[in-house]
C-alpha positions, 0 to 999 in steps of 0.5 A: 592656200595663201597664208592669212593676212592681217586685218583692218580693224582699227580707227583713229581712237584705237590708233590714239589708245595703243599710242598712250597705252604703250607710252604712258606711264613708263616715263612717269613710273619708272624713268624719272627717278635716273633722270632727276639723278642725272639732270638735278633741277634740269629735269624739266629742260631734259623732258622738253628737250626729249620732247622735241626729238621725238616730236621731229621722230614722230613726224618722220614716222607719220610720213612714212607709214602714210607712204609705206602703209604695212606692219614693220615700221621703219624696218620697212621703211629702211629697207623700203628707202635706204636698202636691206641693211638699214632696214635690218638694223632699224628692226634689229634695234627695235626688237632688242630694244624694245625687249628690253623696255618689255623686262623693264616694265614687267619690273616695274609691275613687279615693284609697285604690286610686290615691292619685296619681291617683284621677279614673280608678279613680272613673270606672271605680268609677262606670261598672262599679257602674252596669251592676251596678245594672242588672241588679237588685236582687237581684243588688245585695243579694248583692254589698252583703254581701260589700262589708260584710262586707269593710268590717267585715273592715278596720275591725276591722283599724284598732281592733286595730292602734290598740289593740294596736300600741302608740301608742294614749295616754288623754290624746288624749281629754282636753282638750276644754272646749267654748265658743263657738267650740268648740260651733261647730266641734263642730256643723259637725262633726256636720253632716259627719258626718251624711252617715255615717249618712243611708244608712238612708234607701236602706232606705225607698225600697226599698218596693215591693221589700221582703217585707212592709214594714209590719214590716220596714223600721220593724225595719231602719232602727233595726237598721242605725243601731244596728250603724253606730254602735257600729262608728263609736264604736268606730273614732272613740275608737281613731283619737282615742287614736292621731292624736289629734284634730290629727294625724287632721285633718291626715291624708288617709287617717287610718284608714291612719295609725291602722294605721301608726302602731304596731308593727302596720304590717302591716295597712295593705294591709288598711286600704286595700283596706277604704277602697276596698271600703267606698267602693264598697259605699256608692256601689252601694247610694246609686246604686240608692237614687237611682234608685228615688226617680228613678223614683217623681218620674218617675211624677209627671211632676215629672221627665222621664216617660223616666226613669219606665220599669222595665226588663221584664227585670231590673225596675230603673229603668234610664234613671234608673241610667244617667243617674244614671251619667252625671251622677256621673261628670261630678261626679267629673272637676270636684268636690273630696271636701270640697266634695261631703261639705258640699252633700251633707250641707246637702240631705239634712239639707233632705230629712230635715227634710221627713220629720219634718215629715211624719211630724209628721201620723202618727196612732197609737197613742203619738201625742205620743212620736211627735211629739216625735222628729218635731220633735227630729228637724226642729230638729236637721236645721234646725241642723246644716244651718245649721252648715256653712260659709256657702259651702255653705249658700249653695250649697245653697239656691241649688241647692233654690231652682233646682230649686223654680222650675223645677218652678213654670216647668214646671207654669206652662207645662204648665198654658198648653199643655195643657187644665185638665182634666189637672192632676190633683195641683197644686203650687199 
């Protein structure tokens, strides 16, 4: 019997939603307060300039998962464009990376539910948002909503109370001349807040479940990035004109600051069930993501061929969600919030470069316009990834270069074990 397949369930406003839920909130609740650290008053010039190169990786997605409508994403697309090994570090990137968002959002959940103590309410977070996914994508789209929506609900709340409670000051947003060192900071800040927006990649690997995914997903990704970033810039300026940019460093809840700091302190529950719902939304829509490029690497055999299978009932890769459940909640009982937000930007950023390299050999028509995002968008992932703290750098290449050599040691000892005749795509 042929093994089930994934199914087409999902329009443009389902495609929109899984978008926003798997971005909105973590740039807001959990990147700020490094960024303002690194970036002072450029806070707003690194935001903007984090926009831009996932703007131009944004389209290069769109372009692709319109010609290569199938769960994966770029892995696909490398592989599909550029060879096995590139699509294999793509993926590669993007499951490391992105499980290391999954700890720190399941962290940050845990700090705004219990600010104490965070470990258990993350675990707990982990486990639960695992079964959820599960049981479908279907059923992950209808409760994404409702997390967006709640999470639009607190940031509203933020802007009003920063803007009506009376502590907001113009001054906070001047001062900011840049230099040397100023431009540094300002680009390891956009490298950390590129983890924000790297949620619309959770659109492109949902393509063998999207209703016609040659138009919508080219319409969604921008769709998504647009209401993402005018909701950021939003909260950004008001954080800015409250805190200012010292006190939102020095801030572990800094949207939470922003409510209390005025006459409008009533809000702050608001704000802290937001930080949690949003934290939530994030961790339920990266986690089905991860598991469909999961899947997509396993039919590949370029990871174990278990991890392949697609649940008969509920049409999900479930061995893939439940050890990716796993490996999260291990992550959450040893990683530090920072930490995971720094490797995870410095992967996806790799795997995002990989996309623009690929999307670089699309043809069509405004074929040069195209290539000129492509490569705007390369260079810029290029850069931010090589801002970030040379811990993190090393880190980051450390774990790349593990993962690319275990797959050369793997097809090494395959090719010796078994017939030539059964390597069909070839890394080599």
């Amino acid at each position: 019997m042929a093994e089930p397949g994934l199914v087409r369930r999902l329009g443009l406003g389902d495609a929109v939603v899984l978008g926003l839920g798997s971005m909105l909130g973590a740039g807001v609740f959990a990147s700020f307060g490094p960024a303002a650290a690194a970036a002072g008053g450029g806070l707003l010039v690194a935001l903007g300039l984090a926009a831009v190169v996932a703007y131009c990786n944004a389209t290069s997605s769109a372009r692709l998962a319109a010609a290569h409508p199938e769960s994966g994403g770029t892995y696909v697309y490398g592989r599909r464009r550029l060879g096995p090994v590139w699509g294999f570090l793509a993926g590669w990137g993007f499951v490391v990376g992105k499980t290391a968002s999954c700890a720190a959002m399941a962290l940050t959940f845990g700090a705004y539910v219990r600010p104490a103590d965070p470990v258990p309410p993350a675990v707990l977070a982990v486990v639960l948002l695992t079964g959820v996914n599960c049981l479908g994508v279907a059923k992950t789209a209808g409760l994404t909503r409702v997390l967006v929506a709640v999470t639009l609900l607190a940031l509203a709340a933020v802007v009003a109370a920063g803007l009506g409670g009376g502590a907001a000051d113009a001054t906070n947003l001047s001062g900011w001349t840049g230099g040397v060192s100023g431009w540094a900071g300002v680009g390891q800040a956009a490298a950390v807040l590129f983890f924000s927006f790297a949620g619309y990649a959770r659109i492109a690997t949902l393509g063998e479940e999207v209703r016609d995914p040659a138009t919508t997903i080219p319409r969604a990704i921008p769709a998504a990035l647009g209401i993402v970033l005018g909701v950021y810039a939003a909260v950004a300026v008001t954080a800015l004109l409250t805190l200012g940019p010292d006190g939102l460093a020095a801030s572990a809840a800094p949207l939470a600051a922003v409510a209390a700091s005025g006459s409008w302190a009533f809000l702050v529950p608001v704000v802290q069930v937001g930080g949690a719902v949003a934290s939530a939304g994030v961790l339920l829509s990266l986690m089905a993501g991860i598991g469909r490029t999961t899947l997509a690497m396993a039919r590949d055999h370029e990871l174990p061929a278990a991890l392949a299978t697609v649940h008969p009932r509920f049409r999900v890769p479930h061995r893939a969600e439940l050890l990716l459940g796993a490996l999260v909640t291990a992550l959450v009982l040893v990683t530090d919030l920072r930490g995971a937000i720094g490797f995870s930007s410095f992967a996806v950023l790799t795997y995002y470069a990989v996309t623009n390299v690929a999307s670089w050999t699309l043809g069509g028509p405004r074929r040069r316009l195209f290539r000129a995002v492509a490569a705007m968008g390369l260079l810029g992932c290029l850069a931010l990834a090589f801002a970030l703290p040379p811990p993190t750098v090393v880190a980051g290449i450390v774990v790349l270069a593990v993962g690319v050599g275990g797959r050369a040691v793997a097809r090494a000892f395959r090719s010796g074990d078994r017939p030539s005749s059964s390597g069909g795509l070839s890394g080599r």
